[in-house]
C-alpha positions as CSV (number, residue, x, y, z in Angstrom):
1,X,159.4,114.7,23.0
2,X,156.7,114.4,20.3
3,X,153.7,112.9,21.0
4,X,153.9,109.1,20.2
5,X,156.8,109.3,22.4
6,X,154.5,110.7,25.1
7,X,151.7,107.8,24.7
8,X,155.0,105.7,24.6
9,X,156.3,106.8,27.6
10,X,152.7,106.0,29.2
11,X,152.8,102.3,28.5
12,X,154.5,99.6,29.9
13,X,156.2,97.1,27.4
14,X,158.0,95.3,29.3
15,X,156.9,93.2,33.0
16,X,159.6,91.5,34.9
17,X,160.7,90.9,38.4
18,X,163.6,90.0,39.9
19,X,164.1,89.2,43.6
20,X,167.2,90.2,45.8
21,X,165.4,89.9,49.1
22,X,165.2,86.4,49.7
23,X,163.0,86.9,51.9
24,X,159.7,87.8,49.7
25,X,156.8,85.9,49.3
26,X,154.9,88.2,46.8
27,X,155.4,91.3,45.2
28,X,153.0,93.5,43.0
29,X,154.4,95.0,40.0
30,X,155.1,98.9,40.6
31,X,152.7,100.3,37.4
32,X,153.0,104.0,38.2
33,X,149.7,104.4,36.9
34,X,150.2,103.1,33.4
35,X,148.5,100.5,31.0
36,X,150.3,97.3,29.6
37,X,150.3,97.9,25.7
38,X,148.7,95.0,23.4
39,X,151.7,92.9,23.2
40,X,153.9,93.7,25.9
41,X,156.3,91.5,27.2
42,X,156.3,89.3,30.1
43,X,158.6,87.9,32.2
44,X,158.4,85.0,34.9
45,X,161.5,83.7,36.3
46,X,161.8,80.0,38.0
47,X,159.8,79.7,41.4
48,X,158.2,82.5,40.4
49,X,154.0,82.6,39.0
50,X,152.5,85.9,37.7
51,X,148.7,86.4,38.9
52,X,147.0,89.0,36.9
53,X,144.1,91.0,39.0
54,X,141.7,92.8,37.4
55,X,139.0,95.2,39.5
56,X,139.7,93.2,42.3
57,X,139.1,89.5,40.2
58,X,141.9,87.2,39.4
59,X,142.7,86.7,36.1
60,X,145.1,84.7,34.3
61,X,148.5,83.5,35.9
62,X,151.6,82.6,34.2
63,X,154.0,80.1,35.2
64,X,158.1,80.4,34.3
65,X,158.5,81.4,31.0
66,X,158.4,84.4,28.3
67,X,154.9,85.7,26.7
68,X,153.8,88.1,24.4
69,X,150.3,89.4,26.0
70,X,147.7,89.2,23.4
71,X,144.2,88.1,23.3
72,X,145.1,83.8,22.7
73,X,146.8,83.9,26.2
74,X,144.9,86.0,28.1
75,X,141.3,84.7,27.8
76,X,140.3,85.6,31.4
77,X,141.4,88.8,31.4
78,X,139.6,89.5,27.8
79,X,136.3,87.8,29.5
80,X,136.6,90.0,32.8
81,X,137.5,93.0,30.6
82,X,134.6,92.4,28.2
83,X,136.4,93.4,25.1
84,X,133.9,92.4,22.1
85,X,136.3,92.3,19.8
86,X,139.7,91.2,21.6
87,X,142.6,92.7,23.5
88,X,143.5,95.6,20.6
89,X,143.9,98.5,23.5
90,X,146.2,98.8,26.3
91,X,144.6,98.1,29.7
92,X,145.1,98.3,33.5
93,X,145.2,95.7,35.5
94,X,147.6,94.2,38.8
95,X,150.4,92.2,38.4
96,X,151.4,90.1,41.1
97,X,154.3,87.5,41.2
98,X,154.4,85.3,43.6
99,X,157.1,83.1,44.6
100,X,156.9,79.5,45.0
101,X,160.2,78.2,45.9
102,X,160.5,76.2,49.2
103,X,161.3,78.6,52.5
104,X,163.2,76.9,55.0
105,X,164.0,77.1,58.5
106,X,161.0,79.3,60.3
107,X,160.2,79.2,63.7
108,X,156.8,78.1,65.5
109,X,155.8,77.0,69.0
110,X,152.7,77.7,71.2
111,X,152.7,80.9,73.1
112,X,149.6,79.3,75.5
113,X,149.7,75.7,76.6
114,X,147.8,73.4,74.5
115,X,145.2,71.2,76.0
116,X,145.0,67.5,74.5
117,X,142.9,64.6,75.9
118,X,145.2,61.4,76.7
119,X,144.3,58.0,77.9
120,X,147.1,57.7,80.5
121,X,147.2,61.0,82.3
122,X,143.3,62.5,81.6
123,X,143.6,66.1,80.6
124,X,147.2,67.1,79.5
125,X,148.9,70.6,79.0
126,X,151.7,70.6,76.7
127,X,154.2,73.3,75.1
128,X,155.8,72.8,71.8
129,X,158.0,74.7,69.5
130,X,160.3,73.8,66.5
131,X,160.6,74.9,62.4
132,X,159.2,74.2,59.4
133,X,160.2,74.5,55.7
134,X,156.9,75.4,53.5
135,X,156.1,76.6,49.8
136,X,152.9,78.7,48.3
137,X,151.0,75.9,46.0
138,X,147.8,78.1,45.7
139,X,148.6,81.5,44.8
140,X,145.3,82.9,44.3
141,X,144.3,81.0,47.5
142,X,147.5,82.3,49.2
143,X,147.0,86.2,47.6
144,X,143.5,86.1,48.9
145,X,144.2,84.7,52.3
146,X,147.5,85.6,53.4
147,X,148.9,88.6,51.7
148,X,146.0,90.4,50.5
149,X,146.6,93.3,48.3
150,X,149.7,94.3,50.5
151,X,152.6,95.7,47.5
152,X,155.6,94.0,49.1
153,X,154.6,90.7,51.5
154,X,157.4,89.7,53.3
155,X,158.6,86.4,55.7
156,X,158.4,88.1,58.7
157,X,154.6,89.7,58.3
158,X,154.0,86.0,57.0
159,X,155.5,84.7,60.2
160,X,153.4,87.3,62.1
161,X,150.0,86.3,60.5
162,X,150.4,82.6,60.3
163,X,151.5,82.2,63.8
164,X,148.4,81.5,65.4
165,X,146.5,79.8,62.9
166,X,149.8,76.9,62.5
167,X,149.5,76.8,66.0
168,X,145.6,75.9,65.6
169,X,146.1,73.5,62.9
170,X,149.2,71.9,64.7
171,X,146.9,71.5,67.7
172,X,143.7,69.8,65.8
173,X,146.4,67.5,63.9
174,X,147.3,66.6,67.2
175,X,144.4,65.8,68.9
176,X,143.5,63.9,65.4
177,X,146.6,61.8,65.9
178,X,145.7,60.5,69.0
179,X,149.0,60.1,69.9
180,X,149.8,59.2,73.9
181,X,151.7,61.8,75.8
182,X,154.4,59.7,76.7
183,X,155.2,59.3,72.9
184,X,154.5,62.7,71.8
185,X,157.3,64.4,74.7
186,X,160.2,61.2,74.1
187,X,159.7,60.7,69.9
188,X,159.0,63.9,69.1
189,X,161.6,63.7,66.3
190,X,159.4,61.3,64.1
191,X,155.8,63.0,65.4
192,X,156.5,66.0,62.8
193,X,156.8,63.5,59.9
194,X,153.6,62.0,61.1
195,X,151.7,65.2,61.5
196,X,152.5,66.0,57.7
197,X,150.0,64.1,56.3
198,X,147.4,65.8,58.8
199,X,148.6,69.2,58.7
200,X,148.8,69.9,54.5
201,X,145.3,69.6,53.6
202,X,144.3,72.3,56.4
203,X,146.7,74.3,55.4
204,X,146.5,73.9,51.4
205,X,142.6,74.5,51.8
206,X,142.9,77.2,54.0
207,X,145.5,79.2,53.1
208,X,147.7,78.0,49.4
209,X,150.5,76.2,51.4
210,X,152.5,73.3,51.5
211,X,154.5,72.2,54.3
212,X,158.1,70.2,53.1
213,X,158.7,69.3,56.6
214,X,157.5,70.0,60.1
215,X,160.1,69.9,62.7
216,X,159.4,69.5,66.6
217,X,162.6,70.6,68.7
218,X,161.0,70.0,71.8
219,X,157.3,69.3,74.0
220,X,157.2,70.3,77.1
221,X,154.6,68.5,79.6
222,X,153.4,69.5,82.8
223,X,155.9,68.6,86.0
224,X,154.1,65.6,86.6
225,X,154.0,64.0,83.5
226,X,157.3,64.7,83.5
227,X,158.0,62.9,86.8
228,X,156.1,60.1,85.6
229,X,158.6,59.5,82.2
230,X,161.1,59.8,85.1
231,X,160.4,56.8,86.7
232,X,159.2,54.5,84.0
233,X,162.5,55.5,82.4
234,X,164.1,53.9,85.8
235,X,162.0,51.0,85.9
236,X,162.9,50.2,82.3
237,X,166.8,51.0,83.0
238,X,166.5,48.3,86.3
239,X,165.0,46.0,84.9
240,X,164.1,42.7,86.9
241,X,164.4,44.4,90.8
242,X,165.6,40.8,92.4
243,X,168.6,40.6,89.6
244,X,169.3,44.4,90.7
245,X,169.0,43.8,94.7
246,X,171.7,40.8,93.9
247,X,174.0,43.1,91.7
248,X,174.3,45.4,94.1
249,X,174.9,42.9,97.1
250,X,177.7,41.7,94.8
251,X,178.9,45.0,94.9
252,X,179.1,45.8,98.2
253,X,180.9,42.9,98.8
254,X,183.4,43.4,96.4
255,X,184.4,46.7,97.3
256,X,184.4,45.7,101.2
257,X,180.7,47.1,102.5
258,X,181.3,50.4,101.3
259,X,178.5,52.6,100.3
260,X,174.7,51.6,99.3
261,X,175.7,48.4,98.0
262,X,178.3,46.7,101.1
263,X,175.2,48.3,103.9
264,X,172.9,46.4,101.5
265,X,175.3,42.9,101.9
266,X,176.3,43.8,105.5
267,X,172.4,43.8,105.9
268,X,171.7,41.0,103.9
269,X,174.4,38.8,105.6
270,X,173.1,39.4,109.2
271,X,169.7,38.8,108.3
272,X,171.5,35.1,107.2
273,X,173.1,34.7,110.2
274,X,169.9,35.9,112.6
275,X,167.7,33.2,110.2
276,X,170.1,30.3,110.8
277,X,170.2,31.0,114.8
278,X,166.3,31.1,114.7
279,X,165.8,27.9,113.0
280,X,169.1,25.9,114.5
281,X,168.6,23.0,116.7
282,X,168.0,24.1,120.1
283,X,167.8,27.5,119.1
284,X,165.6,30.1,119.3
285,X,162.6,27.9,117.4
286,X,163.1,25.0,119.3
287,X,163.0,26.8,122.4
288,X,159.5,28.5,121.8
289,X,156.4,27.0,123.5
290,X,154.2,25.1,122.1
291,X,151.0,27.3,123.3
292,X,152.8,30.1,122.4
293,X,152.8,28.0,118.8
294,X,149.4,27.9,119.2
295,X,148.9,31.3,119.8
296,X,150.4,32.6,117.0
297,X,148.6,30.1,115.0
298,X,145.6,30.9,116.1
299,X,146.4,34.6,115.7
300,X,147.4,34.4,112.0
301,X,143.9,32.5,111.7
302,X,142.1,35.5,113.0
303,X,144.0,37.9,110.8
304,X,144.4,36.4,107.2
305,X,146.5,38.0,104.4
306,X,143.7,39.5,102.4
307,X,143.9,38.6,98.5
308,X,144.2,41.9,96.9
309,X,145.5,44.7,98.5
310,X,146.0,48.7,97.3
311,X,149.1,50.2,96.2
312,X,150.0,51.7,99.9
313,X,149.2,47.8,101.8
314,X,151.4,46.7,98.8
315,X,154.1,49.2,99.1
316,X,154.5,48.5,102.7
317,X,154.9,44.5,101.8
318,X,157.8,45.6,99.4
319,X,159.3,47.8,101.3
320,X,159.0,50.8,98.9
321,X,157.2,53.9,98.1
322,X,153.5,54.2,97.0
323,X,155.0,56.0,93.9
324,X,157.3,53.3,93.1
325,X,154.5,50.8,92.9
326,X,152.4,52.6,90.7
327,X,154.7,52.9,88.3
328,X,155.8,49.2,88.2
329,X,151.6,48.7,87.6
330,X,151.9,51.3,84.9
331,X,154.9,50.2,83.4
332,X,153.8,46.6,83.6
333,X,156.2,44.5,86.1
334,X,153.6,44.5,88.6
335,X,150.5,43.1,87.6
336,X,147.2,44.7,88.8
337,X,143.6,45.6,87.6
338,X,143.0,49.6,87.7
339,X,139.0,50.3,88.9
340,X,138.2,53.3,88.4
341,X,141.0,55.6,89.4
342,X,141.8,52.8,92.2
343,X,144.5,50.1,91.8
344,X,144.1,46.4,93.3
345,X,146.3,44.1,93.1
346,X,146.6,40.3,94.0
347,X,149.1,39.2,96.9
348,X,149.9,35.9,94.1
349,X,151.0,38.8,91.6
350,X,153.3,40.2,94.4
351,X,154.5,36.7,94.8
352,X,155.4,35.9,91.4
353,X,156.5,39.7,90.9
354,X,159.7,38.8,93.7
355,X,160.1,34.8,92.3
């Protein structure tokens, strides 16, 4: 080997990458200690962007194409370099591709509960994990924040690194949003296209990125948020309670007083029959005193119906549970005026609320 073969030998000509991995984000040309010769070749492929480093500063980066490297298209590098007179000697400097294509399909969720602030239910924990598809926009941004100087920078020391800090910006995007609880754990399937907008600045200052789509699978809220959905998902499903008490009287008669429904018409049939013998001629009305008239009278006088009662005096005037009443005030059937943490509500609303 003579020696211009030798100096050959030490100088690369040609800079190209191709990826197999599917899986790489960015990859720094292998130089074995050589210098790129005044007019070598290079080679970016689609989705792909060469960044040129020099001493640690970028210089410049080449989109998709094929270039011949001489001093008109490398004026950064010829600045850093400080060559007086142009790029006439071969030089070393880093070569990093990075790719830019869209990466679909990665996992996220939150390995700690996330606290939000909600106007129904105070102070909320909630889980949430789903996938996202995302691209490098930024690839200085992204070379200087995410992969660093690191030769081969894979998905899965992406996924590694950027775990934490999605979670972060998923969580301020949340709180931003505002969004109620309730709507966050039953339409989680459209909060992800509303979070986009909120989510790809952060991420595009902070770190190079783009986000194509952000996908919840599934929130998880604490038990009792949970049984709260519960039972304004019933209320909504009854709908008016006097239509629903009839339905299933209807029922039970039809199917001869078996079951809920027929004890529920049996019931209602005997407390007919028992109002018809009360008020009857000569019955049991007729029959009572007129002192004892009085009496009672003068006993509901001393012991009025007061106007607004709580959800417990109200629940025992139903006939239901405390629980059941709240959450016809919540869900809106009942009408009432929360104070505080305390409910009140009108013995005219309970009125109107059975017809």
């Amino acid at each position: 080997m003579g020696l211009m073969d030798f100096i050959k030998s030490q100088l690369i000509e040609i800079i190209e990458w191709t990826d197999d991995s599917r899986d790489t984000l960015s990859f720094r040309y292998p130089d074995d200690d050589k210098e790129i010769k005044r007019g070598a070749q290079l080679i970016v492929r689609e989705s792909q962007v060469a960044q040129f480093v020099y001493l640690g500063q970028f210089g410049d980066a080449f989109g998709p194409g094929k270039y011949t490297l001489t001093t008109d298209n490398i004026p950064v590098l010829t600045r850093l370099k400080g060559w007086k007179y142009g790029f006439e000697s071969p030089f070393k400097a880093d070569v990093y591709y990075v790719v830019t294509r869209v990466f679909t399909g990665n996992k996220w969720g939150t390995s700690n509960p996330v606290m939000m602030r909600d106007a129904d239910f105070g102070i909320v924990r909630m889980r949430a994990f789903g996938t996202y598809d995302f691209r490098v926009v930024q690839p200085q941004r992204f070379l200087k924040e995410v992969a660093g100087t690191d030769q081969h920078f894979r998905l899965d020391e992406f996924a590694d690194a950027m775990r934490s800090r999605l979670v972060s910006v998923f969580s301020d995007a949340l709180a931003s949003a505002k969004v109620p609880a309730l709507d966050v754990a039953m339409r989680y399937s459209e909060l992800g296209e509303a979070l986009l907008p909120l989510i790809n600045p952060a991420i595009g200052e902070k770190y190079g990125l783009e986000m194509t789509s952000f996908i919840l699978e599934n929130v998880s809220v604490p038990s009792e948020v949970e049984a709260a959905i519960d039972k304004r998902s019933s209320m909504a499903a009854v709908g008016n309670l006097n239509d629903y008490v009839k339905f299933q009287m209807a029922q039970g008669l039809e199917h001869g007083g078996a079951g809920v429904g027929g004890l529920g018409a049996e019931l209602a049939v005997g407390a007919s029959i028992a109002q018809q013998m009360v008020n009857a001629p000569g019955g049991i009305a007729a029959q009572a005193t007129a002192p004892a008239a009085g009496a009672a009278s003068a006993t509901a006088a001393a012991a009025p119906v007061p106007e607004t009662v709580g959800p417990a005096e109200a629940a025992k005037l139903l006939g239901v549970s405390e629980a059941d009443v709240i959450a016809s005030l919540e869900a809106g059937d009942l009408k009432g005026k929360k104070i505080g943490t305390q409910w009140r509500i009108r013995t005219s609303a309970i009125r109107d609320f059975l017809g």
